[in-house]
C-alpha positions in Angstrom: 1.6 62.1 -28.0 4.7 61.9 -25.9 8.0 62.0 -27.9 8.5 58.5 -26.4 5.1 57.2 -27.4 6.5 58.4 -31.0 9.7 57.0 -31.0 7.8 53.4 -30.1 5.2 53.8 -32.5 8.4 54.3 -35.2 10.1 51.6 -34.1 6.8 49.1 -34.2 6.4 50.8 -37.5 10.3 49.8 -39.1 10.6 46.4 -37.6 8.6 44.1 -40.1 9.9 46.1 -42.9 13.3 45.2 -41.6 12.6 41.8 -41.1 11.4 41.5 -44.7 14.3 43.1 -45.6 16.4 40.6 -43.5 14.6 37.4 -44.9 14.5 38.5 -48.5 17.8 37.1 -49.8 16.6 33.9 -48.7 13.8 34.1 -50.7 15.5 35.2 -53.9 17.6 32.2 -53.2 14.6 29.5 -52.8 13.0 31.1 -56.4 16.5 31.2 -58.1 16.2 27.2 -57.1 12.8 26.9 -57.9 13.3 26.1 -61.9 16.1 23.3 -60.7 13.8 21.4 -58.4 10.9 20.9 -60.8 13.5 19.9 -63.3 14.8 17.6 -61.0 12.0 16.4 -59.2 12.3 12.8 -59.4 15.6 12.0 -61.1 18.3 10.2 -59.7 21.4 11.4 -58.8 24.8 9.7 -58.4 27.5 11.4 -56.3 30.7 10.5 -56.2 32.3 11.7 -52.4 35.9 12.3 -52.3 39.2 14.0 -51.6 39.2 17.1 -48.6 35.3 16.4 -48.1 36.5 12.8 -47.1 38.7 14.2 -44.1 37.5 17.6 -43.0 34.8 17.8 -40.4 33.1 20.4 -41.4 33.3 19.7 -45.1 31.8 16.3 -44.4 28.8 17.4 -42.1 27.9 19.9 -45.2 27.9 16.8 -47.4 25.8 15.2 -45.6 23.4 18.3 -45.2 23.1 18.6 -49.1 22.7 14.7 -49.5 19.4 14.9 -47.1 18.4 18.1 -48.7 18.3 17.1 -51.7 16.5 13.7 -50.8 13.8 15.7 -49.1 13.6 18.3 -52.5 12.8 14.9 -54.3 15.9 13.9 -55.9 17.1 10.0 -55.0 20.4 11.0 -54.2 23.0 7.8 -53.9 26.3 8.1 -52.9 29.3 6.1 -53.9 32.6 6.7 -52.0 36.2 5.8 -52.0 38.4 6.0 -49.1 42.2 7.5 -50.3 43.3 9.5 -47.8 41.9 7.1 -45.0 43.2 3.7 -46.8 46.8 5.6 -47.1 46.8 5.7 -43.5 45.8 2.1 -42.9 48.6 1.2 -45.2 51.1 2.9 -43.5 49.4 1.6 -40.2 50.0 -2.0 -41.6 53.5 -1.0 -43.0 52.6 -1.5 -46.0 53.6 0.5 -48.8 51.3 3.1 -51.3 52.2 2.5 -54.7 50.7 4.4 -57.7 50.3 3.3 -61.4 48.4 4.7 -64.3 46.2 6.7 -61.4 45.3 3.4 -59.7 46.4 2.2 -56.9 48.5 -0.9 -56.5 46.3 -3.3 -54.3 48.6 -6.7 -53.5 45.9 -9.3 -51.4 47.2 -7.3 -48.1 46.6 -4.5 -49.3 43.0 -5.9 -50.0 42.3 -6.7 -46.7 42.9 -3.4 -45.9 41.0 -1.7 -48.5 38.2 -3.8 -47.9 38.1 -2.7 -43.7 38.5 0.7 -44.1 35.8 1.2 -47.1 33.3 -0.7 -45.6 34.1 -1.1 -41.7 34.9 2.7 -41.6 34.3 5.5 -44.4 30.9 4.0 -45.1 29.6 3.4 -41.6 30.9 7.8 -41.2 29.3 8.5 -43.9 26.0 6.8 -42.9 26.1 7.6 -39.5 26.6 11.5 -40.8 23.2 11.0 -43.0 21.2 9.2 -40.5 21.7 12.1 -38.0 19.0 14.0 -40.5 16.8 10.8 -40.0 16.3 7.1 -40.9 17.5 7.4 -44.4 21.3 6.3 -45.4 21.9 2.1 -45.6 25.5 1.1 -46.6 26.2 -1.4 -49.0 29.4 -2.5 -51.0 29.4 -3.7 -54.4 29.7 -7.1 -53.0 25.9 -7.5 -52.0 23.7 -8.3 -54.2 26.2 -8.6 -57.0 25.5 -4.9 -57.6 29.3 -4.5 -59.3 31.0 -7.5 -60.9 34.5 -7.2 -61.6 37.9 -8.6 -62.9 41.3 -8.4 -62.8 42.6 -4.7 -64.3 45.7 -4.6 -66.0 46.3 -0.9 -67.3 49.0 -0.5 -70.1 51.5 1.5 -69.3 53.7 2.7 -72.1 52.2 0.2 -74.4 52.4 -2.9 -72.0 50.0 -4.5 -69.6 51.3 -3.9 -66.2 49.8 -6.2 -63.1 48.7 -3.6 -60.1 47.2 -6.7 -58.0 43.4 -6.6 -56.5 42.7 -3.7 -58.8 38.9 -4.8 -60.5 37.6 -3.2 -63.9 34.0 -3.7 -63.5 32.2 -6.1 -66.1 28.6 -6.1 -64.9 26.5 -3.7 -63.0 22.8 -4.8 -61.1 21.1 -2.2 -59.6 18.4 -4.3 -58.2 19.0 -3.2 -54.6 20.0 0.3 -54.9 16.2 0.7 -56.7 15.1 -1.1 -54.0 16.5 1.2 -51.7 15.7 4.0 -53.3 11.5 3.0 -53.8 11.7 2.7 -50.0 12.7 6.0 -50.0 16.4 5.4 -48.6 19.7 6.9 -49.6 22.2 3.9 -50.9 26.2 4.7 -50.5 27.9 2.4 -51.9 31.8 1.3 -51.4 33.3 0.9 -54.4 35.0 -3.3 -53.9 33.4 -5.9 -56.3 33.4 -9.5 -56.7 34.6 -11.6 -59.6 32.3 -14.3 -60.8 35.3 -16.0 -62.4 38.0 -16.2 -59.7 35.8 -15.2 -56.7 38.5 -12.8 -55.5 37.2 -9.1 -54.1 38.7 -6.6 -56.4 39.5 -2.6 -55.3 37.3 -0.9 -58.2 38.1 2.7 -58.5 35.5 4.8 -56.9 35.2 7.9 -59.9 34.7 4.6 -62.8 31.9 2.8 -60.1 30.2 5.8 -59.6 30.1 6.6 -63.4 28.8 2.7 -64.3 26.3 3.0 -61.5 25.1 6.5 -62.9 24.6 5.0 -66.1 23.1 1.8 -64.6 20.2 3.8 -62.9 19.7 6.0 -65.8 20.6 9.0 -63.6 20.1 12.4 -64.6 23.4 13.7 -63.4 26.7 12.2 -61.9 28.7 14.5 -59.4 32.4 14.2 -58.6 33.9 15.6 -55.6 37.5 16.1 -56.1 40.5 18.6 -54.6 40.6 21.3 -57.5 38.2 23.7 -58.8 36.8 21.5 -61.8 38.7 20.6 -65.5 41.5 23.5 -66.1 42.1 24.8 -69.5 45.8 25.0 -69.5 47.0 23.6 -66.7 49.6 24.3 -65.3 50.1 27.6 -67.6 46.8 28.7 -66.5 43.9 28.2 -63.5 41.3 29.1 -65.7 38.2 26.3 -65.5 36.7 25.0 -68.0 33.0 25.2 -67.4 31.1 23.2 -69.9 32.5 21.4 -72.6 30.8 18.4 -75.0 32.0 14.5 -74.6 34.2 15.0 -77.7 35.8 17.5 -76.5 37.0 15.9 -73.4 37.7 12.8 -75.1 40.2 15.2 -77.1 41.5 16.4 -74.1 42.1 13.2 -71.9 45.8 12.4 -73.2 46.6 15.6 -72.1 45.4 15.1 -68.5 47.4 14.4 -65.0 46.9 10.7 -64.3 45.0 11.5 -61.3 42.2 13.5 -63.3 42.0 10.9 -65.6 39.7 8.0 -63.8 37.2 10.9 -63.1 37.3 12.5 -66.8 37.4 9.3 -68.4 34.1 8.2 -66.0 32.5 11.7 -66.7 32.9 10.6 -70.3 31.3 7.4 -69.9 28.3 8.5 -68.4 27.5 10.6 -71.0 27.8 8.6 -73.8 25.5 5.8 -71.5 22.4 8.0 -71.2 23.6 10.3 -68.3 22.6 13.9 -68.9 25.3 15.5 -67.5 28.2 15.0 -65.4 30.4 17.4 -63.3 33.7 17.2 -61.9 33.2 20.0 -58.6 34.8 21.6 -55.9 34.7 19.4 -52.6 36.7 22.1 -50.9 33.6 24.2 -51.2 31.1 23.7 -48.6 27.5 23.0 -49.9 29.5 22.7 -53.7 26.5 20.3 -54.6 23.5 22.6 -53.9 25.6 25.1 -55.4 25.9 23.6 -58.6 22.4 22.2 -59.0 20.5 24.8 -57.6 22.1 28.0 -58.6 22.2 29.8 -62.1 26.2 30.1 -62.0 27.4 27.0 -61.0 30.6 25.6 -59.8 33.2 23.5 -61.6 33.0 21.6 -65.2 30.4 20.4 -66.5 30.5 17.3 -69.2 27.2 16.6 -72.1 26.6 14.5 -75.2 27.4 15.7 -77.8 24.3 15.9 -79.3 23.3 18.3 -76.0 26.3 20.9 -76.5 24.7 23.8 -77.3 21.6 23.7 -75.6 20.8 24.7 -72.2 20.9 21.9 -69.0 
């Protein structure tokens, strides 16, 4: 045999092992997943989608990859959104000013209109349009149709006084009829968080981290998600950037005074839908790309992770 005849017959000889070699982590991934999917297989999953996943390109197409994904691993995936960054803008647009209370934003009926056009004229019909580029799968919806979220007038207290913040809705009756009809035809629902009030027929800005929570709830989901702009719950913040990973309902609900107002509507809707049959909730890293198959499918996780009480010291 000629030495080049040998050094072909090596070569034949070393490339499937090194494509075995090359495809292997992949594998190890897929198994390391495989104990999540069967335990989600089924359930329904409520994702909350905000902060830098809202406005970053990329961070948005990976969204939308692990929305699809995890719709075709079995999971009914439905997404409720907000629209911050992008309503800010409007605002501005409009010249009309951004105004903060208690973590909520102050909505006067202008405001409203403007609210109400960019949630469901723009952010939703982004974030469908991102979805339905993996197939016929996303429809929008707000919580206007169907009366799927009922609301009324929210006034926070402030400092031990109720304080008026304008078209700002706290949500008094969820009906999930259509999202369950969405998701038996085999859709994925996202949802812009504006209501309807049965008793002054106004449309009402409903924070997007409480409607996500009372929808998870509503459905009986097995997990609510929060996309957010930090790394989950810190421990000390800001002595400290350690992350608190897992903690139990009472705990949080120890912790909440503590917290920066704008942690508060997601903690305080975490809380909620554990104590309303959700199994767990978890405030995550939007920053991160693919932070949602990273969190359900891996063995470390990302972020903080909320359970009942009665849950707190056994595995999820």
């Amino acid at each position: 045999m000629s030495q080049s005849q040998s050094q072909s017959q090596s070569q034949d000889q070393e490339q499937p092992t090194a494509r075995k070699h090359t495809a292997l982590p992949k594998a190890r991934t897929l198994i390391e997943a495989l104990p999540w999917l069967t335990r989600h297989q089924g359930k329904t999953v409520v994702i909350k989608f905000g902060g830098n996943a809202m406005v970053d390109e990329e961070l948005k197409s990976a969204f939308a990859q692990d929305v699809v994904f995890l719709h075709h691993a079995g999971l009914k995936p439905v997404v409720v959104h907000g629209g911050g960054p992008q309503i800010s803008k409007a605002l501005d647009r409009h010249g009309i000013v951004s105004e903060f209370k208690a973590g909520l934003r102050v909505t006067t009926e202008d405001a409203m209109d403007v609210v109400r056009m960019v949630l469901a004229g723009q952010v939703q019909r982004e974030l469908v349009g991102l979805l339905n580029q993996h197939g016929p799968l996303a429809v929008g919806l707000t919580g206007e149709d169907a009366h799927t979220i009922t609301a009324t007038k929210h006034q926070p207290r402030i400092e031990g006084e109720l304080v008026d913040i304008g078209r700002v809705g706290e949500i008094t009756e969820i009906d999930t009829g259509a999202i369950e009809a969405l998701l038996a035809d085999g859709r994925i629902p996202v949802v812009s968080s504006i209501a309807r009030s049965q008793d002054d027929h106004h449309v009402y800005n409903v924070n997007a981290d409480t409607a996500a929570a009372a929808l998870a709830a509503a459905l009986d989901a097995e997990t609510l998600m929060v996309l957010t702009d930090v790394e989950g719950l810190y421990e000390d913040w800001p002595n400290s950037d350690e992350v608190i990973s897992r903690l139990t309902a009472t705990e949080l609900e120890k912790l909440l005074p503590e917290l920066a107002s704008g942690m508060v509507p997601k903690m305080e809707g975490c809380l909620y839908a554990v104590r309303n049959g959700v199994h767990t909730a978890r405030v995550i890293d939007g920053r991160v790309q693919h932070s949602i198959l990273l969190e359900i499918f891996t063995d470390e996780g990302i972020g903080t992770m909320v359970v009942p009480d009665a849950e707190g010291d056994s595995t999820t």
